[in-house]
C-alpha positions as CSV (number, residue, x, y, z in Angstrom):
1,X,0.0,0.0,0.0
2,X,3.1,2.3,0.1
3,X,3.3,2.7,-3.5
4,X,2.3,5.7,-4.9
5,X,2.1,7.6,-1.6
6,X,5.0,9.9,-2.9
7,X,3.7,13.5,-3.8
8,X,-0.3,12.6,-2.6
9,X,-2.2,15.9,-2.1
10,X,-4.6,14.2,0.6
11,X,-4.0,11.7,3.1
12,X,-5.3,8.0,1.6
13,X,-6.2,9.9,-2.0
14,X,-4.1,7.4,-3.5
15,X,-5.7,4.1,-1.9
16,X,-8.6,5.4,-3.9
17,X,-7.6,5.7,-7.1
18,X,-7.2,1.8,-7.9
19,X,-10.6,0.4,-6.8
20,X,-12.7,3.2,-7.9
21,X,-10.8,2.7,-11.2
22,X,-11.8,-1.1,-10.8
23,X,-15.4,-0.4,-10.4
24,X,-15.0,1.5,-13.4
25,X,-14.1,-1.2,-15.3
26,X,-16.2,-3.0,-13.6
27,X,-19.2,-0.8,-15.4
28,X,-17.5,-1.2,-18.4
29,X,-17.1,-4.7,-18.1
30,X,-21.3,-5.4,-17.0
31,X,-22.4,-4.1,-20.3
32,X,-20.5,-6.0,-22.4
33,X,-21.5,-8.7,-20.3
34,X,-25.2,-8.0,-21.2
35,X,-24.2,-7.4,-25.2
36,X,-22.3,-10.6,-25.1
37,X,-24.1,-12.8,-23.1
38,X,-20.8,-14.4,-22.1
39,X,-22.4,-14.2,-18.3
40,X,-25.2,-15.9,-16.8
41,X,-27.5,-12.9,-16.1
42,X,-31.0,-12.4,-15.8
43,X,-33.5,-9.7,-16.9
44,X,-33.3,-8.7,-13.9
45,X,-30.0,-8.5,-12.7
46,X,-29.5,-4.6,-11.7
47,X,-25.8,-4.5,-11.2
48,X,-24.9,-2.3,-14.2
49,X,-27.2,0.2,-13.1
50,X,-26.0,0.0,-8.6
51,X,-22.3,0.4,-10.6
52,X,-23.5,3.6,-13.1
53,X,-25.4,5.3,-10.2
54,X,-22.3,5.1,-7.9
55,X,-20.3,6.6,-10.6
56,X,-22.9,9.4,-11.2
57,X,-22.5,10.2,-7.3
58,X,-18.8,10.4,-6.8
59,X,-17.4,11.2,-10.1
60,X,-18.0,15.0,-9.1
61,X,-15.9,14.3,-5.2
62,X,-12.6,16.1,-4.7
63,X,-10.4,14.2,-2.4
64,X,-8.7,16.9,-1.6
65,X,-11.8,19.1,-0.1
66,X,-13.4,18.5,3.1
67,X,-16.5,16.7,3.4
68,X,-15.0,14.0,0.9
69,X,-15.5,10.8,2.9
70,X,-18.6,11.5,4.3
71,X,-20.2,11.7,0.6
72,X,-18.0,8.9,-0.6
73,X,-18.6,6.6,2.3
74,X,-22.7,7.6,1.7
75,X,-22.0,6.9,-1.9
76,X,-20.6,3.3,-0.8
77,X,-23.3,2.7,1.3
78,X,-25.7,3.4,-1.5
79,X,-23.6,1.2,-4.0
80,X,-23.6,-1.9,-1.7
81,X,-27.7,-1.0,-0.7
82,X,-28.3,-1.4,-4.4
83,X,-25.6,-4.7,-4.5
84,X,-28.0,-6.5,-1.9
85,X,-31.2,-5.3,-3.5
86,X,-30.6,-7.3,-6.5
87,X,-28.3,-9.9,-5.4
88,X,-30.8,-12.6,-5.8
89,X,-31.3,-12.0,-9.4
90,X,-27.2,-11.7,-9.8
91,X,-26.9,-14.8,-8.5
92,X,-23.4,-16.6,-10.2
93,X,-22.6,-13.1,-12.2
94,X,-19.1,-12.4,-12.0
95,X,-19.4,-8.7,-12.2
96,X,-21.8,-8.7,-9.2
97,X,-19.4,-10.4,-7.0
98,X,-16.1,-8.4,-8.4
99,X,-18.3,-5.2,-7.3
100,X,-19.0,-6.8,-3.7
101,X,-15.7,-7.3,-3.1
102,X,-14.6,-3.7,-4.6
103,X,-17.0,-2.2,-2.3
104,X,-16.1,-4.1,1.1
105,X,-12.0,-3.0,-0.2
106,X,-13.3,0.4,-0.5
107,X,-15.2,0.5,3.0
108,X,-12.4,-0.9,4.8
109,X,-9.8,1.9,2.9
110,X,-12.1,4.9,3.5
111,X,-12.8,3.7,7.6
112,X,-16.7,3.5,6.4
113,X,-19.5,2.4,8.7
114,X,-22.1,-0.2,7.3
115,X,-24.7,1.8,8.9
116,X,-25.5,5.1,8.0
117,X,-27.2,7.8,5.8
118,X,-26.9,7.0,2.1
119,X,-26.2,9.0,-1.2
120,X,-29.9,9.9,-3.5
121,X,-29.5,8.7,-7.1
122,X,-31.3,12.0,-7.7
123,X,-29.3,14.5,-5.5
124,X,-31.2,17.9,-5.6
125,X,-29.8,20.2,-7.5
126,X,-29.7,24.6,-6.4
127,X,-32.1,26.2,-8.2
128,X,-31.7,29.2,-10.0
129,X,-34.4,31.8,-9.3
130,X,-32.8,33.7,-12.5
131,X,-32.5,30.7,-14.7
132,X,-35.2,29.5,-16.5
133,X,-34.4,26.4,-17.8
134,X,-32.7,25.8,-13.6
135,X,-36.2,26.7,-12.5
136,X,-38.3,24.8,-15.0
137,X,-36.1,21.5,-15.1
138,X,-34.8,21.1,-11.8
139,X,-36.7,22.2,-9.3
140,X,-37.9,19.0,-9.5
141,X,-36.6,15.9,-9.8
142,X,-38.0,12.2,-10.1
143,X,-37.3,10.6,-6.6
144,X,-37.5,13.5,-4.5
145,X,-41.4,12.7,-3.8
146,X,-42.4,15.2,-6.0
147,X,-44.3,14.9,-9.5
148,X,-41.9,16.1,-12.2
149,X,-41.7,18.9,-14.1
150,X,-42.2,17.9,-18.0
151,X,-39.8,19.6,-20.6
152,X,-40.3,23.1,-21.7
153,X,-41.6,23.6,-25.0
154,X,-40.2,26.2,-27.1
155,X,-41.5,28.3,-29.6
156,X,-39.8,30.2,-32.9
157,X,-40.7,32.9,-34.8
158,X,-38.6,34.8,-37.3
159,X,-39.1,37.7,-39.5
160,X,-37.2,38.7,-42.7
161,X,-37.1,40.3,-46.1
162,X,-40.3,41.5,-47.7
163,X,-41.2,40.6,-45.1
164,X,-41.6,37.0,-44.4
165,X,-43.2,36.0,-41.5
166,X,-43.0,32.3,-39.7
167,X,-45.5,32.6,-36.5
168,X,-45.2,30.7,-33.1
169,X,-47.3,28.2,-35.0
170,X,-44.7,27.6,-38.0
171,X,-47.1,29.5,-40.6
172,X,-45.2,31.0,-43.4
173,X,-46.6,34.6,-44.4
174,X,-46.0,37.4,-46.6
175,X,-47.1,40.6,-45.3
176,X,-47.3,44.6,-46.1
177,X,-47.6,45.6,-42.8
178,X,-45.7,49.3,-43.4
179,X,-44.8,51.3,-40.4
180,X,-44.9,49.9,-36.5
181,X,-46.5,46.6,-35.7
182,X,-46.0,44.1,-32.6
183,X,-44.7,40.6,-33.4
184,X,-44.6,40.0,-29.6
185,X,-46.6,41.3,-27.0
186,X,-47.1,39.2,-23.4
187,X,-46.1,40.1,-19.6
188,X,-42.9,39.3,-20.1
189,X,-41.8,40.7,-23.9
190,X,-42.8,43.1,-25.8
191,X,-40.9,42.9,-29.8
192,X,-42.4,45.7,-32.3
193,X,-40.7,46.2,-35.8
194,X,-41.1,49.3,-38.0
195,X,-41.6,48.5,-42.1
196,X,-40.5,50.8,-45.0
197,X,-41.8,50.3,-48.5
198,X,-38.9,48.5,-50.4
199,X,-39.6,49.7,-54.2
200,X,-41.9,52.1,-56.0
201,X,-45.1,50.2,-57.0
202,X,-44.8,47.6,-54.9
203,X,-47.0,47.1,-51.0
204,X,-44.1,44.8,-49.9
205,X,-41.7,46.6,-47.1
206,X,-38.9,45.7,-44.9
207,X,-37.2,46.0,-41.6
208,X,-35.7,49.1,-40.4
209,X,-36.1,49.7,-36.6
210,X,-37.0,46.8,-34.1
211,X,-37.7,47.4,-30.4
212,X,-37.2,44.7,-27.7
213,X,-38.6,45.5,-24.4
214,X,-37.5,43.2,-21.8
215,X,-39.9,43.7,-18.5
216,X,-38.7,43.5,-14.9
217,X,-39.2,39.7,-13.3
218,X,-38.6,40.0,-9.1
219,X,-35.3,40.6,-8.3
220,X,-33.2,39.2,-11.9
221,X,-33.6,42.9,-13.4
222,X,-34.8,45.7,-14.0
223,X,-36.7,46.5,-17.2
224,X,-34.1,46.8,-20.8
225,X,-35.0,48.1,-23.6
226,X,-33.0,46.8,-27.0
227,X,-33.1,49.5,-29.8
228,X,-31.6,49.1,-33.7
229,X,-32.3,50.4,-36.6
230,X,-30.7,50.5,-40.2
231,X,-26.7,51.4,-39.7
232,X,-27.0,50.9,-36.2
233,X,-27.1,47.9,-34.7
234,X,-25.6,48.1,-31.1
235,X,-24.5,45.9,-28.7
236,X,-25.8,47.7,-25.8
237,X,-29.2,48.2,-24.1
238,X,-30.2,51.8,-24.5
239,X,-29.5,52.6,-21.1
240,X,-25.4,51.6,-22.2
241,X,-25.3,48.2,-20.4
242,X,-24.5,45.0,-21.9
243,X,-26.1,43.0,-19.3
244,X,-28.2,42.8,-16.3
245,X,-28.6,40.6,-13.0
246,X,-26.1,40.5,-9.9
247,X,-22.4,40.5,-10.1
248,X,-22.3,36.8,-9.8
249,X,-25.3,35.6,-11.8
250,X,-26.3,37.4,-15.2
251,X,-29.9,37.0,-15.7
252,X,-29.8,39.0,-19.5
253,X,-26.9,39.9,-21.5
254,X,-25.7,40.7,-25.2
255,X,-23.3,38.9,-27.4
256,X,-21.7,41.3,-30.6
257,X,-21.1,38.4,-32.8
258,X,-20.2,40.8,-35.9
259,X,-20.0,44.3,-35.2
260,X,-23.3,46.6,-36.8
261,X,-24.1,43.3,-38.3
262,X,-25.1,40.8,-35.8
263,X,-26.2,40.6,-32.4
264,X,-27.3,38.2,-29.6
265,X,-29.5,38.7,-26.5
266,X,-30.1,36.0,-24.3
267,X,-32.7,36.7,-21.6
268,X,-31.6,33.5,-19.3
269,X,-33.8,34.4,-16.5
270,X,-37.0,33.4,-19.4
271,X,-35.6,31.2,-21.4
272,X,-35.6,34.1,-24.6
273,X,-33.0,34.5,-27.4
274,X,-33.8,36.7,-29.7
275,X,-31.2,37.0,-32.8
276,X,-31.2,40.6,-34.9
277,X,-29.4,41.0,-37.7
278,X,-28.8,43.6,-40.8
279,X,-28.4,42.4,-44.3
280,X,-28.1,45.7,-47.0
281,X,-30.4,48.1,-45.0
282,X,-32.7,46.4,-43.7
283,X,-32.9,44.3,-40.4
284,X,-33.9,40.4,-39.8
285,X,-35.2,38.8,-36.7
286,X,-35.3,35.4,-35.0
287,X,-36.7,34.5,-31.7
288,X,-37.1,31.6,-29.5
289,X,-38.9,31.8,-26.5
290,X,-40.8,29.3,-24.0
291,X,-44.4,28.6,-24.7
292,X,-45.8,29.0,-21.4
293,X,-44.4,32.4,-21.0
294,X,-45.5,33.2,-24.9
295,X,-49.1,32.3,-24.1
296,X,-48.7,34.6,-20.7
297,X,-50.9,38.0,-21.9
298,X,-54.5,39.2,-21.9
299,X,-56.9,40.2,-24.8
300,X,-55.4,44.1,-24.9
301,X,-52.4,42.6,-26.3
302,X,-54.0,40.3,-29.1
303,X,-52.6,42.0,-31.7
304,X,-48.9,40.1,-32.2
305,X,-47.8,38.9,-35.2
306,X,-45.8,36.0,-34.4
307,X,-48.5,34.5,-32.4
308,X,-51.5,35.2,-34.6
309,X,-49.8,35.9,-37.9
310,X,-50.9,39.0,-40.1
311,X,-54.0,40.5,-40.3
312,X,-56.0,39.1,-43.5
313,X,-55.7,42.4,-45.1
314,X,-52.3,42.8,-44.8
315,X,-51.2,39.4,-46.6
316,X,-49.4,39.4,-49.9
317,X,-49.6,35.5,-50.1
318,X,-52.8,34.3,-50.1
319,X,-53.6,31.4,-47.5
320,X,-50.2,30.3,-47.4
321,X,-49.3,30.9,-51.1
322,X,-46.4,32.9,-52.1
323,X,-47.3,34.3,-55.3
324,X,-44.9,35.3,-57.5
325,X,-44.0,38.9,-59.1
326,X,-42.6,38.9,-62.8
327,X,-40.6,40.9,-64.9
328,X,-42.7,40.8,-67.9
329,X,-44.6,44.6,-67.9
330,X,-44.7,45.5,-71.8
331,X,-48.7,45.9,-70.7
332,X,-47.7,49.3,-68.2
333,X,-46.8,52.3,-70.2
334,X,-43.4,52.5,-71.2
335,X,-42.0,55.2,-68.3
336,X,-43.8,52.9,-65.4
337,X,-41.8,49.9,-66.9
338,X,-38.3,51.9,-67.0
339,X,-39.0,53.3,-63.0
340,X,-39.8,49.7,-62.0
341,X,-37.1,48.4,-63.1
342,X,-34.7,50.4,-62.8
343,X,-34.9,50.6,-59.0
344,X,-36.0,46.3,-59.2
345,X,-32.9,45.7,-61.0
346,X,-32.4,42.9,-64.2
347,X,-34.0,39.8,-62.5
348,X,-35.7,37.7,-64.5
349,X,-37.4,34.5,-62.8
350,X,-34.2,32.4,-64.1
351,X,-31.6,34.9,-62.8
352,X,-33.3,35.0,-59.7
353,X,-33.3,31.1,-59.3
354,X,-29.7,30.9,-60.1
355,X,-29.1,33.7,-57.2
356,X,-30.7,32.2,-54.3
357,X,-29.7,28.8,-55.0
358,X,-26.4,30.1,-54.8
359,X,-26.9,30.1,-50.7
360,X,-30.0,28.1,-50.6
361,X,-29.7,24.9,-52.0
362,X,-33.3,23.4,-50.6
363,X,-35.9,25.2,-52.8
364,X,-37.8,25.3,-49.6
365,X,-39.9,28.0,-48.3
366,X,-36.9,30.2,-48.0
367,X,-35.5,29.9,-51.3
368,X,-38.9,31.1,-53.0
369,X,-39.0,33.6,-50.4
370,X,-35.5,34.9,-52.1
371,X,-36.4,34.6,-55.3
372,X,-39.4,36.3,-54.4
373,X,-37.6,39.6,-52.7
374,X,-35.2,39.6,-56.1
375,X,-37.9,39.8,-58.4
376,X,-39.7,42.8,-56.1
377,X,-36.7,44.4,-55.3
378,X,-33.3,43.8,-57.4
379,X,-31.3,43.8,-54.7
380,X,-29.2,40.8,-54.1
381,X,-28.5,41.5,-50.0
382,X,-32.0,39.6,-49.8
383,X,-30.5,36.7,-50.8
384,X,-28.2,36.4,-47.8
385,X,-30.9,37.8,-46.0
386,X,-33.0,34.9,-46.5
387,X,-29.7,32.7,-45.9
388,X,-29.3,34.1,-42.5
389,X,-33.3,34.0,-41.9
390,X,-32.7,30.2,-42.5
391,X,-29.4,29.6,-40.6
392,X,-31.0,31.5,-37.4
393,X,-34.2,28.8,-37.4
394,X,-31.9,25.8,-37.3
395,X,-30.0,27.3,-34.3
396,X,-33.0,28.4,-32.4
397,X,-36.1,26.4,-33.6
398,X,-36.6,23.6,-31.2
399,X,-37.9,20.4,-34.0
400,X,-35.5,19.8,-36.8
401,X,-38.7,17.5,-38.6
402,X,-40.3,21.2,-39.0
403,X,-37.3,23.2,-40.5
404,X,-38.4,23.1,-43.8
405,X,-41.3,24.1,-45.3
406,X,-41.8,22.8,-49.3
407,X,-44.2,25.1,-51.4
408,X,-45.9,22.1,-52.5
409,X,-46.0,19.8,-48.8
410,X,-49.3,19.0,-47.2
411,X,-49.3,22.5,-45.5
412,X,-51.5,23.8,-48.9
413,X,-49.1,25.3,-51.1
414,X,-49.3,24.9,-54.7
415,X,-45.9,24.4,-56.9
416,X,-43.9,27.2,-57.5
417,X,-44.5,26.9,-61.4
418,X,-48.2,27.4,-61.0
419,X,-47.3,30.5,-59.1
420,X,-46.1,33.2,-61.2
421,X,-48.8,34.6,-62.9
422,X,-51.3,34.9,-60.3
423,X,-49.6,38.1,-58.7
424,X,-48.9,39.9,-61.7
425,X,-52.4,41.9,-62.7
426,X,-51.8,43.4,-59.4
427,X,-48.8,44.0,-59.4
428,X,-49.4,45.7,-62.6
429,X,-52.3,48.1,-61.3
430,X,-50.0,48.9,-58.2
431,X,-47.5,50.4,-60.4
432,X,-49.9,52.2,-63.5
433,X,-51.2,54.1,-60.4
């Protein structure tokens, strides 16, 4: 036993090192016992699990801080509670009986008593008060005596280009809605964004001011308010912090991921992230956000476009149906046809296509929306607009199954090449007026 002594940090640390690696092995050694069926084991022989469940409980213990035998020997007393609670079914197991004997070595190293208070399987863990996800998942835990909490369920909404909308509800929109409108609106956020027509003769807009209002919650902060608009895109709340919470905890705090171009907040203390970008000169948005808290607001505050989509008369698409704007105006006078597209630039539907599939290579939702914004507009930032829009879901929408959306899946939208005319006689009228 005097090997090894040489250089030890704390007292008997190194008589532990050996059979706690054993039992390792020992772990190890139980499962490919079960794969292999090389040992007589029944169904219900529990010895894998007694071995895993002591390893969960000590592999956090620091033998060199005090308090480290009394949780290892409650640990042990745990492990060999477990050994004896299944040793019928484990009769003849040779794993079983290497683990009895590793625990009576480790007993007898450590000075443990046989009798005694025992390590929980499901040790309770500090809560956070200005954590959600600490709150919500372990407050909690299966074998306290308590029911458990089930999983939070997250919600995503994201707003880009002319603009495209995708709700709480994973509805794809195209909307007008020029000047301020709320896309969220409950007691905990509040989320407005301010629209700009894009092009002459056109009713499609586009981002250039959002407001986030973060509202106080007990003692994890105060009220912040998040301000950007086109060319200015901080990384500070407008009161010139870049967080909030104690000095030891931050509940809220922003992350400049590419200076005047991209910006995080993370809002731990509800769960929120909320991703704003600026692509050319207009903004994009992305948030995720829990669904209990989404749901959390009265009928005053109704009116939020991520939870109840556009108001009918301020779609573009119709029911779901992105239709299509086209190049081809020889019926508009001759000046309305140069203004057009001169500011729309030299897109045809083919360009266009070629464009977006450049960044996009799923001809999804998102690449029609592109090719979409190029045909209204001419200017090419939408494409990475629409890229980013994209890239932002898959980081923050919780269910990868409902990424994509196909213009022609189940959710009602027709084929894109059944699409193109159907916008155009408006389109037309918008821009002889």
């Amino acid at each position: 036993m005097g090997m090894g002594r040489a250089g030890s940090y704390y007292p008997g640390a190194e008589r532990l090192i050996s059979p706690v690696l054993h039992l390792l092995v020992l772990c190890t050694l139980s499962s490919l016992t079960r794969i292999g069926e090389s040992q007589v084991q029944t169904p219900q022989c529990r010895i894998q699990k007694c071995t895993s469940d002591f390893v969960s409980l000590t592999s956090h213990l620091n033998p060199s801080l005090d308090g480290f035998d009394t949780e290892f020997c409650k640990a042990l007393r745990a492990y060999s509670a477990c050994t004896q609670r299944t040793a019928k079914s484990c009769r003849g197991n040779l794993v079983f009986h290497s683990a009895m004997l590793g625990i009576s070595d480790l007993m007898s190293q450590r000075n443990c008593s046989k009798d005694g208070p025992t390590s929980s399987t499901h040790p309770v863990i500090p809560i956070e008060p200005c954590n959600y996800h600490s709150r919500h998942h372990q407050a909690l835990r299966p074998g306290t005596g308590a029911p458990e909490l089930p999983r939070a369920t997250y919600l995503f909404c994201g707003l880009f280009g002319d603009p495209h909308l995708r709700t709480f509800k994973d509805h794809f929109q195209t909307c007008k809605v020029e000047g301020a409108w709320p896309l969220i609106d409950n007691n905990y956020l509040s989320v407005q964004v301010t629209n700009v027509p894009v092009v002459y003769g056109s009713s499609a807009t586009a981002t250039n001011k959002v407001t986030i209002i973060f509202k106080p919650y007990q003692e994890c902060t105060d009220q912040k308010v998040y301000q950007a608009v086109t060319d200015d895109l901080p990384a500070a709340f407008v009161d010139g912090t870049i967080s909030g919470g104690d000095s030891e905890t931050r509940s809220i705090w922003i992350l400049e991921k590419s200076p005047d171009r991209h910006v995080e907040i993370h809002a731990a203390y509800i769960g929120v992230t909320i991703i704003v970008r600026q692509q050319g000169r207009y903004l994009t948005l992305a948030v995720r956000m829990p669904e209990e808290l989404a749901m959390a607001f009265d009928e005053t505050q109704d009116l939020q476009l991520c939870m109840n989509g556009c108001p009918t008369s301020e779609r573009i698409d119709q029911d779901g149906h992105l239709q299509m704007p086209m190049l081809g105006l020889q019926q508009a006078g001759f000046q309305q046809q140069a203004r057009v597209e001169a500011q729309r630039g030299v897109f045809t539907l083919e360009s266009a296509s070629r464009k977006c599939k450049e960044q996009l290579e799923v001809k999804d939702i998102y690449f029609h929306s592109c090719v979409f914004d190029l045909l209204t507009t001419g200017d090419a930032n939408f494409t990475t607009a629409a890229y980013y829009a994209l890239k932002d879901m898959e980081t923050l929408h919780p269910k990868k199954e409902r990424w994509h959306i196909f213009p022609n899946s189940t959710a009602g939208l027709r084929p894109f090449s059944l699409l193109l005319n159907a916008l155009l006689t408006g389109f037309l009228v918008a821009v002889l007026l």
